[in-house]
C-alpha positions as CSV (number, residue, x, y, z in Angstrom):
1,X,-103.7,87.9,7.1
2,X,-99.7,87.2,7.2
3,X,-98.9,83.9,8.6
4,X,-97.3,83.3,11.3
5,X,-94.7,81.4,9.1
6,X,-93.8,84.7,7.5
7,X,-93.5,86.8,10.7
8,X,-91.2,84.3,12.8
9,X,-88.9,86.9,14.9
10,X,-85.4,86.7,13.6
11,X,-82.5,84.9,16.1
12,X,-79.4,86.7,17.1
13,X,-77.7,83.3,15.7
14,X,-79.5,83.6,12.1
15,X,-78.2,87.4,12.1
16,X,-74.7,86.2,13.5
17,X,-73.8,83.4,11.3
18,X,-72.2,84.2,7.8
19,X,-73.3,88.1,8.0
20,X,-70.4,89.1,10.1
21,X,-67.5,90.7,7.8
22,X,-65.2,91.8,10.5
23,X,-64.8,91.0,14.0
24,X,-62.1,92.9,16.2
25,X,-60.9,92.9,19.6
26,X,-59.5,96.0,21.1
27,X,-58.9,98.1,23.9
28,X,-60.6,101.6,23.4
29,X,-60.3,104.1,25.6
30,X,-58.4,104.4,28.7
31,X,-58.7,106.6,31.4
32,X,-55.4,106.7,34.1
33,X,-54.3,108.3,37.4
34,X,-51.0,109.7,37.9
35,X,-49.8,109.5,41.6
36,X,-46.7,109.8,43.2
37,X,-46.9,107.2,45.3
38,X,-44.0,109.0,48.3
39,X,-47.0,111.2,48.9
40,X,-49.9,109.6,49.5
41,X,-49.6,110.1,53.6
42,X,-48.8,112.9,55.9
43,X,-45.4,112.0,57.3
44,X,-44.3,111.3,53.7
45,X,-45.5,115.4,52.9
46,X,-43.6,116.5,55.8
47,X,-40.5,114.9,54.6
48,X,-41.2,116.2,51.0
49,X,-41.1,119.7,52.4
50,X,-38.9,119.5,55.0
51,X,-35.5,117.6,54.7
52,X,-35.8,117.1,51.0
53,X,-36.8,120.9,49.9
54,X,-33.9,121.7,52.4
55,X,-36.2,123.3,55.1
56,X,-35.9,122.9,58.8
57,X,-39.8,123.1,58.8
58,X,-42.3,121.6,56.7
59,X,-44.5,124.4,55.6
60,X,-47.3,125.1,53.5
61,X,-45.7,128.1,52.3
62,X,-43.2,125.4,50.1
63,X,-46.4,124.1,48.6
64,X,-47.7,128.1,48.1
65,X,-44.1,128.7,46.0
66,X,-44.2,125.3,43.8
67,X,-47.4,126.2,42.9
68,X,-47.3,129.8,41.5
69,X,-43.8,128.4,40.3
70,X,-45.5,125.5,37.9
71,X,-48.6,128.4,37.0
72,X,-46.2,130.7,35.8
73,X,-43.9,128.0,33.7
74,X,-47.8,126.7,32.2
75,X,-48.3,130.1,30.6
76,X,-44.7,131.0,29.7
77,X,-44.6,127.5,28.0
78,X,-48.5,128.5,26.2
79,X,-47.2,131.4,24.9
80,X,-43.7,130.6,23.8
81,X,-44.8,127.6,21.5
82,X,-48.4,129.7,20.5
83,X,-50.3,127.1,22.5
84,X,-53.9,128.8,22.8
85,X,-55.1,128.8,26.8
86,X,-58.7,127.3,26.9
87,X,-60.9,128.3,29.9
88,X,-63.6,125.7,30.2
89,X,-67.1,126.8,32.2
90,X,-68.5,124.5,34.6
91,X,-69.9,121.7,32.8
92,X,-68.7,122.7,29.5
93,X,-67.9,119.5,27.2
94,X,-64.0,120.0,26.8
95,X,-64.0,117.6,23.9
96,X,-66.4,120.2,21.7
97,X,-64.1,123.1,22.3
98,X,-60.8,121.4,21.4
99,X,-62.2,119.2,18.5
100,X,-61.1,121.8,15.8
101,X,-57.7,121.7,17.3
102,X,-57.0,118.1,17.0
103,X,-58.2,118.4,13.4
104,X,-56.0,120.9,12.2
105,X,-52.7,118.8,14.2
106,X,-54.0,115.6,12.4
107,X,-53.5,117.4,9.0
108,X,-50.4,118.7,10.0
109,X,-49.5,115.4,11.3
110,X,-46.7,116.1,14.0
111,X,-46.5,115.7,17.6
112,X,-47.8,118.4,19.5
113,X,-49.7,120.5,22.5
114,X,-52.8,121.5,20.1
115,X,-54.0,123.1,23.6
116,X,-54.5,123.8,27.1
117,X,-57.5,123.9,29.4
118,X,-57.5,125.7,32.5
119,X,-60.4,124.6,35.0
120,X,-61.3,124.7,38.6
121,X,-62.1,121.1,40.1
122,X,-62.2,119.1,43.2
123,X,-58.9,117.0,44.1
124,X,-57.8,115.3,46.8
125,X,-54.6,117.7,47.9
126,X,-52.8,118.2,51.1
127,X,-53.7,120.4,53.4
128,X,-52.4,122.0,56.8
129,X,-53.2,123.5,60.1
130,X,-51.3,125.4,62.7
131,X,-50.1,124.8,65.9
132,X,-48.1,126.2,68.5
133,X,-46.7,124.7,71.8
134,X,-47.2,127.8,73.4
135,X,-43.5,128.8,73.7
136,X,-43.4,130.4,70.4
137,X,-42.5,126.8,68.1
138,X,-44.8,126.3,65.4
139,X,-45.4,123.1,63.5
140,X,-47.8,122.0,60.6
141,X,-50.0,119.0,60.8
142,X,-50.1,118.0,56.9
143,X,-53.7,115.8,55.8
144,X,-56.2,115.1,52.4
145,X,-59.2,116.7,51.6
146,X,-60.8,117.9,48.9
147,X,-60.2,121.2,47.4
148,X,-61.5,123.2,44.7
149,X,-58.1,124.3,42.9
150,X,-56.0,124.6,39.6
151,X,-56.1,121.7,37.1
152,X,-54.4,122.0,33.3
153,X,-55.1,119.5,30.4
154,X,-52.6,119.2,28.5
155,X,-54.3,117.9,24.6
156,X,-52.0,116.4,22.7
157,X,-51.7,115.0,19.0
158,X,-49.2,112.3,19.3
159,X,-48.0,110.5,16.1
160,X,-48.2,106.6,17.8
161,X,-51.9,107.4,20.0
162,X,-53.5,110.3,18.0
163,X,-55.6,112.5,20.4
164,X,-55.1,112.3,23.8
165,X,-54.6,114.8,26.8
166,X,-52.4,115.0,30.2
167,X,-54.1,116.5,33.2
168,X,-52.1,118.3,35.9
169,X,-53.5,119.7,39.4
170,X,-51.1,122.8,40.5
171,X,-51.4,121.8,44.0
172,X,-49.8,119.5,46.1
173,X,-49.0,116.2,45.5
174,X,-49.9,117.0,42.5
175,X,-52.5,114.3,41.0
176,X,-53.1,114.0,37.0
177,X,-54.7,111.7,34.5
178,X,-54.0,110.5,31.3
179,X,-56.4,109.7,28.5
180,X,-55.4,107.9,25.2
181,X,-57.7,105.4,22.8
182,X,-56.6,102.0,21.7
183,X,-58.3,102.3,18.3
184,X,-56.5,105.6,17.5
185,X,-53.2,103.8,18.2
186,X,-54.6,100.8,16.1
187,X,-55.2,102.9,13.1
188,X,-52.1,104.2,13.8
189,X,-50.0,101.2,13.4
190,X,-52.1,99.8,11.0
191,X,-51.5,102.6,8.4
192,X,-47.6,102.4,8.8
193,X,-47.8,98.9,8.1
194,X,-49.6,99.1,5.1
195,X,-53.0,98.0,6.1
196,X,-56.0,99.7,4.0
197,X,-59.0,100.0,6.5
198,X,-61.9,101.7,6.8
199,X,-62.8,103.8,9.8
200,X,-66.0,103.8,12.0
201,X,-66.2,106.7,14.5
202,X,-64.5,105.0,17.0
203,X,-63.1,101.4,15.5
204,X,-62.7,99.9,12.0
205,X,-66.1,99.5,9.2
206,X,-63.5,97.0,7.1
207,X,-60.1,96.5,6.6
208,X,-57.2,94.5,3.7
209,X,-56.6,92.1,6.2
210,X,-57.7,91.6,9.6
211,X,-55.6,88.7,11.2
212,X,-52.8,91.4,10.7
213,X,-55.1,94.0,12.3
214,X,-56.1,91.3,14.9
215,X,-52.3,91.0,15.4
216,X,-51.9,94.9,16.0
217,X,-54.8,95.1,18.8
218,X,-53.1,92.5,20.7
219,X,-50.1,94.0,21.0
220,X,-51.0,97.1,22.7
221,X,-50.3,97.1,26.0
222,X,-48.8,98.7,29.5
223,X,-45.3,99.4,27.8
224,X,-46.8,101.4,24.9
225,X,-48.9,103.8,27.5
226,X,-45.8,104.0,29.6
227,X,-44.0,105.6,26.4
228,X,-46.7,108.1,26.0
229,X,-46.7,109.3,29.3
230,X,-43.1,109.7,29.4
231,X,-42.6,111.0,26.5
232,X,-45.0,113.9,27.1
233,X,-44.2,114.3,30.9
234,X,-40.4,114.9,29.2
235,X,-42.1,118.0,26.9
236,X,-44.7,119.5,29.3
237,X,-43.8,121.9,32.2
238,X,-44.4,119.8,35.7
239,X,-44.7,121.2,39.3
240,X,-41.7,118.1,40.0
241,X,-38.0,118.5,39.4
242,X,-36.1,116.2,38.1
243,X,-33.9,116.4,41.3
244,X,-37.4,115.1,42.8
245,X,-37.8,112.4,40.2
246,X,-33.6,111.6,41.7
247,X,-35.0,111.4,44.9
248,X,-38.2,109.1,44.4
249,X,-40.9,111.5,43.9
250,X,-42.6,111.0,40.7
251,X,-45.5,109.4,39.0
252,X,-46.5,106.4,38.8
253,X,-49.8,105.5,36.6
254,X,-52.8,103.6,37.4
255,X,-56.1,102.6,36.0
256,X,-59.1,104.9,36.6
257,X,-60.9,103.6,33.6
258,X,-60.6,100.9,31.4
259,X,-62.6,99.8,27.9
260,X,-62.0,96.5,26.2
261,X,-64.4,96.2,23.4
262,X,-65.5,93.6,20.8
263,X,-66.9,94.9,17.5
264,X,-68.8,93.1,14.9
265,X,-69.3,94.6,11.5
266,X,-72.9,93.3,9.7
267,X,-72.5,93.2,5.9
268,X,-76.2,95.2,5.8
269,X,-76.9,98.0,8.1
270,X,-80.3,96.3,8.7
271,X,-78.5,92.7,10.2
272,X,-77.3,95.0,12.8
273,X,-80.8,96.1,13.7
274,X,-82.2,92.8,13.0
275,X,-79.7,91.5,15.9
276,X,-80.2,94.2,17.9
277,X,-84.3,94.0,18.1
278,X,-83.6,90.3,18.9
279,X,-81.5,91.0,21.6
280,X,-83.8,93.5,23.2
281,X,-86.9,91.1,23.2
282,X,-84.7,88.3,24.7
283,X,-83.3,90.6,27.4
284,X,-87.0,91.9,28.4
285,X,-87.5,88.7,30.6
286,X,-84.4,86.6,30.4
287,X,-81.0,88.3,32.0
288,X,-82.9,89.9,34.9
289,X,-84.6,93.0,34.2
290,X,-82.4,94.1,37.9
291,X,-79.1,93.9,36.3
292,X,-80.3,94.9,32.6
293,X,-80.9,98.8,32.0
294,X,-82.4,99.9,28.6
295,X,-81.5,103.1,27.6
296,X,-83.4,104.8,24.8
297,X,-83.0,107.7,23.1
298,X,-85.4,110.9,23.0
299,X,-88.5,111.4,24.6
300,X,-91.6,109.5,23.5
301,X,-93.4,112.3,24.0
302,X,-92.2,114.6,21.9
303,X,-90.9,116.9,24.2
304,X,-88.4,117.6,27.1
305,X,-89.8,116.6,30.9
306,X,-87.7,117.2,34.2
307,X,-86.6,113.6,35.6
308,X,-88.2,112.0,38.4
309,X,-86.4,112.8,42.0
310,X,-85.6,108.8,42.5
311,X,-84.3,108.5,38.3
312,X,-85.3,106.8,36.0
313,X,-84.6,102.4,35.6
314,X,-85.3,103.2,31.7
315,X,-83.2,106.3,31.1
316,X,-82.6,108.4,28.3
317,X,-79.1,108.6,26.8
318,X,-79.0,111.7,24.2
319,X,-75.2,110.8,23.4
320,X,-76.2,107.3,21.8
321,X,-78.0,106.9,18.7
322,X,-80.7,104.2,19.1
323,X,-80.3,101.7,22.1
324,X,-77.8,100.4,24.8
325,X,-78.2,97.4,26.7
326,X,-76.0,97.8,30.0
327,X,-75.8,94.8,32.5
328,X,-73.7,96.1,35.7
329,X,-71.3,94.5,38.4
330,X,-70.0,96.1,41.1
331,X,-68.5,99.4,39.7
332,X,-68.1,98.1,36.6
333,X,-70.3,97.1,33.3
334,X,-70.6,95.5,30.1
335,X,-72.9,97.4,27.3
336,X,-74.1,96.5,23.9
337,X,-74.9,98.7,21.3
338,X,-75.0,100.0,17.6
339,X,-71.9,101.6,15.9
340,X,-72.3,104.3,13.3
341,X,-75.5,102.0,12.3
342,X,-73.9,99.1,10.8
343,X,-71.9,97.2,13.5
344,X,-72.2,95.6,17.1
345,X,-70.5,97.0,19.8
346,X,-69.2,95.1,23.4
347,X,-67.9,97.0,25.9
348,X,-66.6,96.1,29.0
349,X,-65.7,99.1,31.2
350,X,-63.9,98.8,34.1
351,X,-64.0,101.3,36.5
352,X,-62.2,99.4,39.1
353,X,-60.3,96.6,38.2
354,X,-60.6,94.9,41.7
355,X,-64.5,94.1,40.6
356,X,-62.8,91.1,38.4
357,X,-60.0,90.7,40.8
358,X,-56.9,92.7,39.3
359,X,-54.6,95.3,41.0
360,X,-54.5,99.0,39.5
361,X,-51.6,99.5,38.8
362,X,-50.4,100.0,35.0
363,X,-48.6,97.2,34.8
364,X,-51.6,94.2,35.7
365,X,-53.8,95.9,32.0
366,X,-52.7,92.8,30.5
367,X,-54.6,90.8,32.7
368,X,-57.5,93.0,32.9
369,X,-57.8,93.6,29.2
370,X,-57.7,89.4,29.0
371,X,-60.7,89.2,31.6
372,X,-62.6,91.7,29.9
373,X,-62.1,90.2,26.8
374,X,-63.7,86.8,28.2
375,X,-66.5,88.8,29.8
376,X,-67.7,89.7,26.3
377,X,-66.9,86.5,24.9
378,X,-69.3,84.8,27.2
379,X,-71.7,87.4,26.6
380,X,-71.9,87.1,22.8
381,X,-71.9,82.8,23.9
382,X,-74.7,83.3,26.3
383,X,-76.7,85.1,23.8
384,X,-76.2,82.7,21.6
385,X,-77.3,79.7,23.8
386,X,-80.6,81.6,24.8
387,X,-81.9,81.8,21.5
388,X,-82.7,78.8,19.4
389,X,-82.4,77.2,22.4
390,X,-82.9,73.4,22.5
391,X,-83.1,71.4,25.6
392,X,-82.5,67.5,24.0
393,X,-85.3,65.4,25.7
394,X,-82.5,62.7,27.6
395,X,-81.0,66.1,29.6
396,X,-84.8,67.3,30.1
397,X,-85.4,63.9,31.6
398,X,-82.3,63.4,33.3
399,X,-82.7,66.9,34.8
400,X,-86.4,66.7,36.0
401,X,-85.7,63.1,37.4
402,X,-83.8,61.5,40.4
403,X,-81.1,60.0,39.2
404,X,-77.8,58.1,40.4
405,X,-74.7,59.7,39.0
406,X,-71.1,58.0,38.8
407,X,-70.1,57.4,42.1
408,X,-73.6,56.1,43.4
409,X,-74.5,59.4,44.7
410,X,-78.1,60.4,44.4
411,X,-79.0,63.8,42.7
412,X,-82.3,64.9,43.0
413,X,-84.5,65.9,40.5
414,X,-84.9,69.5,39.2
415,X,-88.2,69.3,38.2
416,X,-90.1,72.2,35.4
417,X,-92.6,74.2,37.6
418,X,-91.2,74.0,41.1
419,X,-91.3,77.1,42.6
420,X,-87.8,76.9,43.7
421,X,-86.4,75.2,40.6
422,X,-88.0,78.4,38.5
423,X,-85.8,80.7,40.9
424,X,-82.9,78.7,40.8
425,X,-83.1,78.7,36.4
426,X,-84.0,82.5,36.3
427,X,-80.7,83.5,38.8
428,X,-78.4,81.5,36.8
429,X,-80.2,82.7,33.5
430,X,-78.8,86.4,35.2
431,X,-76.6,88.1,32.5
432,X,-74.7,89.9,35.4
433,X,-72.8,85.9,35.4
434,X,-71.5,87.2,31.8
435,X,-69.1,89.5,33.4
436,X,-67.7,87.4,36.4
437,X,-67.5,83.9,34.8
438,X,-68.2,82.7,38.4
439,X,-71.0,82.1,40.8
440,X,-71.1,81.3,44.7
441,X,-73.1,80.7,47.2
442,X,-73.4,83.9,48.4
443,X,-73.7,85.8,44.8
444,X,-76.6,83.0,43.5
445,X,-78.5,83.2,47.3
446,X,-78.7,86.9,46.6
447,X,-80.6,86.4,42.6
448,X,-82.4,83.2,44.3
449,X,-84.3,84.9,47.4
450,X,-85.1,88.0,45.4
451,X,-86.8,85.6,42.6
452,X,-88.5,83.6,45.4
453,X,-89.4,86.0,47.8
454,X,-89.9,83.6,50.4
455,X,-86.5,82.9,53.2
456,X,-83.8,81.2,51.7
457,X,-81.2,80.0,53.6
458,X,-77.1,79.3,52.6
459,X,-78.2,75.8,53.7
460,X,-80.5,75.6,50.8
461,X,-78.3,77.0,48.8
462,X,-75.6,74.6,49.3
463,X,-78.1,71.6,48.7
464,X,-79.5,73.4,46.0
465,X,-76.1,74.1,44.3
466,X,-74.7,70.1,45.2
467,X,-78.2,68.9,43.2
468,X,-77.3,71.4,40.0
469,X,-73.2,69.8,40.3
470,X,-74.2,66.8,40.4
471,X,-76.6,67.5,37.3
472,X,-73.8,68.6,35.1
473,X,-75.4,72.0,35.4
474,X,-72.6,73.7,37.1
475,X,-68.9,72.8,37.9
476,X,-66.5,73.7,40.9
477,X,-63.4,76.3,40.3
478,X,-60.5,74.2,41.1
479,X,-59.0,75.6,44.2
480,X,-61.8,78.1,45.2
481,X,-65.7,77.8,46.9
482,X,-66.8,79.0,43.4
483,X,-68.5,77.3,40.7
484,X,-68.2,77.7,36.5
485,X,-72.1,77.6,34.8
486,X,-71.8,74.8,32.0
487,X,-73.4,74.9,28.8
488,X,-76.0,72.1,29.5
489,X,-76.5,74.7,32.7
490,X,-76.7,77.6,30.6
491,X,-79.4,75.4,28.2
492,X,-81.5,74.6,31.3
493,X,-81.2,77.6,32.5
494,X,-82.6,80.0,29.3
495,X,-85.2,76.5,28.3
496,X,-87.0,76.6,31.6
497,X,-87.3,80.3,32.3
498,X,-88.2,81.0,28.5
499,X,-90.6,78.2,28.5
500,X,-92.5,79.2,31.8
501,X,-92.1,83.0,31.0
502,X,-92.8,83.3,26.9
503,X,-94.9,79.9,26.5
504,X,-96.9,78.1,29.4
505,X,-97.2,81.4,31.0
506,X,-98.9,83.7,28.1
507,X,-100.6,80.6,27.3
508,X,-102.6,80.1,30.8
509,X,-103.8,83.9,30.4
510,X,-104.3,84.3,26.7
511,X,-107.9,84.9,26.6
512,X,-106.5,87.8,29.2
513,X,-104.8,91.3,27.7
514,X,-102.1,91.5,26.7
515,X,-102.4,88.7,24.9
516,X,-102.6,89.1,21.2
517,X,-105.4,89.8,20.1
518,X,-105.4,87.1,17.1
519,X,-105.9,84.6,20.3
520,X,-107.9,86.4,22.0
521,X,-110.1,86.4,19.0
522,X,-109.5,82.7,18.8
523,X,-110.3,81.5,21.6
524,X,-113.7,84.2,21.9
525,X,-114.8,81.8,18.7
526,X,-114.1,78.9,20.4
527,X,-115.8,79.2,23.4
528,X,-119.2,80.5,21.4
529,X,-119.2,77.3,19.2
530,X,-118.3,75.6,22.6
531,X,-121.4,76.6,23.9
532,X,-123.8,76.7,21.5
533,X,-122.9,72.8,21.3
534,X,-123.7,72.7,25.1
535,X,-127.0,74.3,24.4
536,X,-127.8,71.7,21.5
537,X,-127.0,68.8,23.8
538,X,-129.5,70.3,26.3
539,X,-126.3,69.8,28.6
540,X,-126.1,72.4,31.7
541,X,-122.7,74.4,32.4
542,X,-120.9,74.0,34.7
């Protein structure tokens, strides 16, 4: 029988420390909106197509003529540069059909439209409706909804960004997006300046030096997008003039989605399975199962079952090879998984910067990319601190005791076992606390009275977050009713809920499945020679 010395489960900061051979932070891919923002409401659509298209009435016929006008330039521009016109099928995967393309521009290695798709989708367009004021004048009333119309994509090769595409609705105001990759830029820049690397399908397996390439991901930012989409908006055909673009109508580029990921590169395939099977058990029970989604590919079974109506909380993810873990805030998320086998991927992805507090405009991805970039930071951290986790016996005590801090005020004890105190360690042990950096009473009430399930007042919760301050658990955001977790609050946090949970827990029940059956075993012994002494004694049971 193997001892339990030789099948101690491997910690995420054994695989971590001194196995790591490259570690890169980079934005991946982004995903934009175009907008003019002149036409966002109804009076600014009835200027657009009255005084400024030289009309005494705004009509809907104007849109109607701008329209087949910018249909007609698509095609003549397709077939004078031998652009091949793509029709995609509902649902079809673009990316599959235009894959070849990009290929064959990479080898050529120029700047180019490799393609364009033609496909029906929704948008959000203008529409209008009729009136009359029953002496023969007509007017329009101009408002959104959503249509089913014209839409081009535009793929590109471009020589600084790689593969990318430009998407164009035909109808008015015209909405687009734009969709680039910060590694393909990366690689980019790092071959021009002389920086050998080797790829991974989406990031970097190794490279000559990677402060340089360090030095290259940081620098991407809003100006470099802002080229791109210029420069490609100055090539394609557009439904807006550049009298228009005189007169204030054009676009203007804001962030739809956003990926900021952090990539570490094992020097074995199997340390990055190693971590990865760590991470999974610790996440299981620590981190919330609420907020923490496990995704697994293929079907146990063996073969293909319709979904239940309500979904599934463990879901199958065919475009992943082996396991993501996803913890989600808001509209947003941060997943971990497995790169081409041999590296870690972060991944924050934004899908609306306002969940961490930034506005969407191109300009403020500086200070997005920065936040996401701390979100997975304290991720990787908070890992970290849940396993090996050691809880020094002066902060157990001084933590489970009353004590007097600087100042003479009296903090209360937090003592191992109290209902309460167990909620209070499992909500702050939440991994969803990874992405925000921040806590309140409002956001910790929520995790608290769901672990609980008894009432649990914002009274409570404002003692109960005064007795962790005052404990050096947790520390107030200068400025704001929000509070920072600390790392001796992180420590009590993953040591109580780990202890009651994966120790004390199993322990109480072990002669119980599904304890192992080595105790079970155990403890069936013990209780035979238990009572066969009993018997000798001529004692009585209980």
């Amino acid at each position: 029988m193997e001892s339990l010395a030789s099948t101690r489960p491997v910690t995420v900061n054994e695989v971590l420390d001194g196995h790591v051979t490259l570690e890169i932070e980079s934005l991946d891919r982004l995903y934009l909106n175009l907008y003019v923002p002149t036409l966002q409401v109804s009076g600014q659509a009835a200027t657009f197509l009255g005084r400024h298209s030289g009309n005494p009435i705004p009509s809907p016929a104007i849109m109607e003529r701008r329209g087949t006008r910018f249909r007609a330039a698509v095609r003549d521009f397709a077939e004078a540069n031998a652009i091949p016109m793509l029709r995609f099928a509902k649902d079809e995967r673009k990316i599959d059909a235009v894959r070849p393309l990009m290929e064959e521009a990479e080898a050529a290695g120029r700047d180019r439209v490799v393609a364009i798709g033609t496909v029906q989708e929704y948008q959000r367009v203008f529409t209008a409706s009729k009136g009359e004021n029953g002496h023969g004048a007509v007017w329009f009333n101009f408002y959104k909804a959503d249509r089913r119309v014209t839409c081009y994509y535009f793929y590109v090769w471009d020589q600084d960004f790689g593969p990318g595409f430009i998407k164009l609705c035909a109808y008015f105001p015209y909405p687009g997006k734009v969709w680039v990759n910060g590694h393909e830029w990366a690689k980019r820049q790092a071959g021009r300046a002389g920086i050998e690397y080797t790829a991974l399908s989406n990031g970097f397996a190794d490279c000559s030096d990677p402060a340089a390439l360090q030095e290259i991901c940081d620098r991407l930012g809003p100006g470099h997008i802002q080229v791109f989409i210029e420069r490609w908006l100055a090539r394609l055909p557009l439904p807006l003039e550049g009298r228009d673009r005189a007169a204030g109508y054009w676009w203007q580029a804001s962030m739809r989605q956003i990926e900021t990921s952090r990539t570490l590169v094992f020097d074995a395939p199997h340390r990055a399975r190693a971590f990865f099977e760590a991470l999974i058990a610790d996440n299981l029970d620590v981190g919330r199962p609420a907020n923490v989604e496990i995704l697994f590919k293929g079907n146990l079974a063996g073969r293909k079952s319709a979904p239940p109506a309500d979904g599934y909380r463990t879901a199958i993810d065919r475009e992943v090879d082996g396991v993501v873990l996803n913890a989600f805030w808001k509209h947003s998320r941060i997943k971990q998984y497995l790169k081409d086998g041999r590296a870690l991927r972060i991944e924050t992805v934004v899908n609306d910067p306002r969940d961490l507090g930034v506005y969407r405009r191109l300009e403020n991805l500086d200070a997005l990319q920065a936040k996401s970039r701390d979100a997975n930071r304290r991720l990787l951290h908070t890992e970290r601190v849940g396993q090996g986790c050691v809880f020094a016996s002066p902060a157990f005590e001084r933590v489970a005791s009353p004590t007097v801090e600087d100042g003479g005020q009296r903090a209360p004890a937090l003592r191992f076992g109290d209902p309460r105190v167990m909620a209070l360690a499992g909500a702050l042990a939440a991994t969803v606390h990874t992405i925000t950096g921040q806590i309140t009473n409002k956001s910790l009430r929520a995790l608290v009275t769901t672990l609980l399930a008894t009432p649990y007042t914002s009274n409570r919760m404002s003692y109960d977050l005064r007795r962790l301050r005052l404990k050096g658990l947790i520390e107030r955001v200068e400025g704001t009713n929000a509070y920072r977790i600390t790392p001796d609050g992180q420590r009590f946090a993953v040591f109580y809920t780990k202890l009651h949970n994966r120790l004390l827990r199993p322990l109480m029940a072990a002669d119980q499945p599904p304890s192992p059956p080595e105790i079970r075993q155990a403890l069936d012994v013990l209780s035979r020679h238990t009572d066969r002494s009993i018997a000798l004694a001529r004692l009585q049971a209980a």
